[in-house]
Every structure is written in C-alpha cells, then in structure tokens.
C-alpha positions, 0 to 999 in steps of 0.5 A: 695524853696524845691521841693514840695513847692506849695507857688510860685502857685496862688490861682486860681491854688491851687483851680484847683488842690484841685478840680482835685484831689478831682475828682481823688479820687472819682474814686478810685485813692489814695490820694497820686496819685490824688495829684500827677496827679492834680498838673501835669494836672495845671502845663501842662494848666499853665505852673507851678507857677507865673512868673515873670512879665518883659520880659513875654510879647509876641511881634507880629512879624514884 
C-alpha cells in the first residue's frame, strides 16, 4: 500500500476527517494543510486504519 492510501480506513473514520478538515478550511487553513491535520487528529483518537482483529483483545490482569 503506498503511502497516502486511505483504503485500509473505515467509513467512519473518512467521515471524521472529511469533517475535520472542512472545519480547517473554514478557518483559513489551506486545502493542503487541513487534509493533513485531519488525517493526523483521526489517526491519534484512532490508532490509524483497521486492524486486524485476532490477537487485538485486551486481557484483564490476574
């Protein structure tokens, strides 16, 4: 996957930064900038893209 590719992203997530950036621009952000912001502010409250699922669940401690 090269970088900048936004498949490995939920729906959800697209959604978000769609709306994050469109915040961004409307405070005189440029497109290029809000983009980039966006996707940086849904990957630090996510974690990034989808994950798989196996091995992901936390375990409570003994």
């Amino acid at each position: 996957m090269p970088r900048g590719d936004k498949s490995a992203y939920t729906d959800k997530q697209k959604r978000q930064a769609k709306h994050i950036e469109e915040n961004y621009e409307k405070h005189g952000v440029s497109k290029k900038e809000a983009e980039s912001r966006a996707w940086a502010t849904v990957n630090k409250e996510s974690g990034g893209g989808k994950k798989s699922g196996s091995g992901r669940k936390k375990h409570p401690k003994d």
